[in-house]
N, C-alpha and C positions, 0 to 999 in steps of 0.2 A: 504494500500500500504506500502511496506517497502522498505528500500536502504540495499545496500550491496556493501563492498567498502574495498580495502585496501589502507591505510594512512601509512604514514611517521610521524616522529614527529615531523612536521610543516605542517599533514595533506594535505600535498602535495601526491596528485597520478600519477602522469605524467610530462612527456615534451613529448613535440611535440607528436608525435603520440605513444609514446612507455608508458608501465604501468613504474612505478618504483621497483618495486619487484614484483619478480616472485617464489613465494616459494611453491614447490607441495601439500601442507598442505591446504594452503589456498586455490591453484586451486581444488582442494578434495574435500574443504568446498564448494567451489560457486556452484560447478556441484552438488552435493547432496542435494543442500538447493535450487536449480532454477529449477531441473530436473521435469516436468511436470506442470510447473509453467509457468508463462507469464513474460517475460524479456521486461522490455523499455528501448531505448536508444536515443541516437543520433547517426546521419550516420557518421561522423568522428570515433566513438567506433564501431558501425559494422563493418568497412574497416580497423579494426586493427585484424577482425578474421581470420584463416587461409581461403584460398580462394580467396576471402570472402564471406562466406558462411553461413547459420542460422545454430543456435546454438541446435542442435538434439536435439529432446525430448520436446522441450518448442514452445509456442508461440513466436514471435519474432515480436516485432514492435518498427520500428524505428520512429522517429520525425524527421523533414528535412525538409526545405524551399524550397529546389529543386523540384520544381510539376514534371521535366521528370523525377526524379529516383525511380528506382527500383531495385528489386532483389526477386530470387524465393524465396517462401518460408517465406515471410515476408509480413507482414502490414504494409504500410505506413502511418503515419499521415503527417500533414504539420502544425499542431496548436495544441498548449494546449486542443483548443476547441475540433478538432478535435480527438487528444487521447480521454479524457474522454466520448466522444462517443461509443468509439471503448470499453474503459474499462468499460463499462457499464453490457456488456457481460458474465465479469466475475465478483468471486469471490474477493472482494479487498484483503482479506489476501492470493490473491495467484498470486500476482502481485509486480514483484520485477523490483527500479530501478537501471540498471548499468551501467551508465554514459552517457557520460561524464560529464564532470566540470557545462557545463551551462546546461544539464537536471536534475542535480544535483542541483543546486539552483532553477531550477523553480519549481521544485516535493517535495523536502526535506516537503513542510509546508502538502504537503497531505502524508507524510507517518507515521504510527506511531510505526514503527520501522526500526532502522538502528542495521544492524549488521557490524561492522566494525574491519576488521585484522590491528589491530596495529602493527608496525615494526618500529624496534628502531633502525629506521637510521636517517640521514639528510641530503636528496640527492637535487641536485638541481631540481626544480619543476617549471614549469610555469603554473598546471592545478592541483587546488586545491577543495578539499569535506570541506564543515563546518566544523567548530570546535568542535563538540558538545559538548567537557571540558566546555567552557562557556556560551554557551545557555542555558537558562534560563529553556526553554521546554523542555528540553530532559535531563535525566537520567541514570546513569547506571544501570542496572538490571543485567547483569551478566558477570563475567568476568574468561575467564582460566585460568589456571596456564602460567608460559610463558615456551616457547617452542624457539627451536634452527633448525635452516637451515644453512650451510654452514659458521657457526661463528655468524649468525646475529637472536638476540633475536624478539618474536612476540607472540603476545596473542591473543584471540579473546575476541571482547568486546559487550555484545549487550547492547542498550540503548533503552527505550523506551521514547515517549512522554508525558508529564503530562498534 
C-alpha cells in the first residue's frame, strides 16, 4: 500500500474541508500515479470531489462509520477490518491512500510508500499527514528538482519504508 499526499511545510494538508494547495503539476501527478489503481479514503475526502462523485478510472472505497451511506460507484467499508477484507482483492502495490488526516494515521504503518508534493508555504492547517522528516521508518528515496506555480516553490518527494 502506498500514501500520496501534498504537504505544506508544517505538513499540514487542509482546513476544514478544503486541500491547501492546488497546483496543476501535482493534480497531473495524482491522476497518473492513481489512474487504474485502487484509491482509499474517508467520506469527508470523497464529498470534497466534484459532484461528489468517484474518481474515473480507479476503484474507489471509502471508510465511514455511517452504515446508511453511500454513493455509486464506490465500496464502502465501515472498519479497518473491514477494508482489509475488501483489499485482499487486490494487488497491495496498486493500492493508494488519499486521505484524509485520520485515514492517514491509521494506514500510514501499512504503507511502504509515500509519495509526497512538498510546497513551501505555511498556510494555516487544522488536518495534518506525518512528518516523515522525522520518523524513524521512512526515508527518502527520491526527490525532484523544485519547480514553480504561480510564485510558490514545490518538489516531489518519494520516501520509502525501512
Amino acid at each position: 500500500m502506498k500514501a500520496i499526499v501534498n504537504v505544506d511545510n508544517n505538513w499540514g494538508i487542509g482546513i476544514g474541508d478544503k486541500l491547501l494547495n492546488h497546483i496543476p503539476a501535482d493534480m497531473k501527478f495524482f491522476k497518473e500515479t492513481t489512474t487504474g489503481n485502487v484509491v482509499v479514503m474517508g467520506r469527508a475526502t470523497f464529498m470534497t470531489f466534484p459532484g461528489p462523485k468517484a474518481l474515473p478510472n480507479r476503484v474507489n472505497i471509502v471508510i465511514t462509520r455511517d452504515e446508511s451511506w453511500s454513493a455509486p460507484d464506490v465500496i464502502v467499508c465501515h472498519s479497518i477490518e473491514e477494508l482489509f477484507e475488501q483489499l485482499e482483492r487486490y494487488d497491495s502495490d496498486t493500492v493508494y491512500v488519499i486521505g484524509g488526516s485520520s485515514v492517514y494515521q491509521q494506514l500510514l504503518p501499512y504503507c511502504d510508500t509515500a509519495y509526497v508534493t512538498k510546497v513551501d508555504t505555511g498556510k494555516t492547517a487544522d488536518k495534518f499527514f506525518p512528518n516523515l522528516d522525522v520518523e524513524s521508518d521512512w526515508v527518502v528515496k527520491s526527490e525532484s528538482e523544485a519547480m514553480e506555480h504561480n510564485g510558490t516553490e514545490f518538489k516531489f518527494v518519494t520516501y520509502k519504508k525501512i
